[in-house]
N, C-alpha and C positions, 0 to 999 in steps of 0.2 A: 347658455348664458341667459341673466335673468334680463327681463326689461330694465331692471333697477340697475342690472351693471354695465347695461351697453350705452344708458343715461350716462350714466359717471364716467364712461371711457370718453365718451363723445365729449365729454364738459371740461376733461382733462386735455382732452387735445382741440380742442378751442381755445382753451388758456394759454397752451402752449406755440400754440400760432399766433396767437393775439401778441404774448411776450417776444417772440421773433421780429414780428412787422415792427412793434413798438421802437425795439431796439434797434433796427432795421434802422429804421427810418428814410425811406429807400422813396423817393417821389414816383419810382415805377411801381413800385407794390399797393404802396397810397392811389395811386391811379387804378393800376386794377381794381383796386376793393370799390373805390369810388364807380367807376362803372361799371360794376356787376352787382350792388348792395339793393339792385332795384330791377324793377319792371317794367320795361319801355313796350307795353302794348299796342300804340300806333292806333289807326284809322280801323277799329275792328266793331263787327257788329253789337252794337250794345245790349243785344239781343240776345248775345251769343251767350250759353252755358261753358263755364270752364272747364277743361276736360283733365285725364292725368298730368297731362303733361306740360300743361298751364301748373298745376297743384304742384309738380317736382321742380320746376322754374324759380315756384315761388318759393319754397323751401329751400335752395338753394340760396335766393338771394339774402334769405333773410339771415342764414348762419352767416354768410358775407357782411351783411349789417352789422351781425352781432359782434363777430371777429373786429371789422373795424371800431365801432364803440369801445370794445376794452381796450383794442391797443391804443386809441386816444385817451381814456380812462389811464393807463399804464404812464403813455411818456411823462419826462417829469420827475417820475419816482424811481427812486433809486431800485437799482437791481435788488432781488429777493437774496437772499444769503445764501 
C-alpha cells in the first residue's frame, strides 16, 4: 500500500467517525472526544525532552481533535444522500 493510500483510507475513516459522532450526538461520545482531544502534561520537567511516546499521545490526540472538529463542522447539516 502506497503512503498516498493509507492517507486516503485514514481521511475516509475519519470522516466516517466524525459523521457517526455527529449524528450520534451522544453527550458520552462528545465527552470522550472532549477529554481525550488533548494533552494534560502535569508538573513535568520543563527540561524534559519529549520521547516516543509523549510523540504517539500527541498524535493520538490530535486525530481526537480532528474527529471532534468535523463532527461539529457536520451537525446541522443534513445527512449526505
Amino acid at each position: 500500500m502506497t503512503p498516498e493510500t493509507q492517507e486516503a483510507r485514514l481521511i475516509a475513516q475519519r470522516k466516517l467517525l466524525a459523521r457517526i459522532v455527529a449524528v450520534l450526538q451522544d453527550p458520552t461520545v462528545d465527552n470522550f472526544l472532549a477529554d481525550r482531544n488533548h494533552l494534560e502534561l502535569g508538573a513535568e520537567d520543563p527540561g524534559a525532552v519529549p520521547d516516543e511516546s509523549l510523540a504517539f499521545a500527541g498524535a493520538i490526540a490530535d486525530e481526537l481533535r480532528e474527529i471532534e472538529k468535523l463532527a461539529d463542522a457536520l451537525r446541522g447539516q443534513p445527512p449526505a444522500p
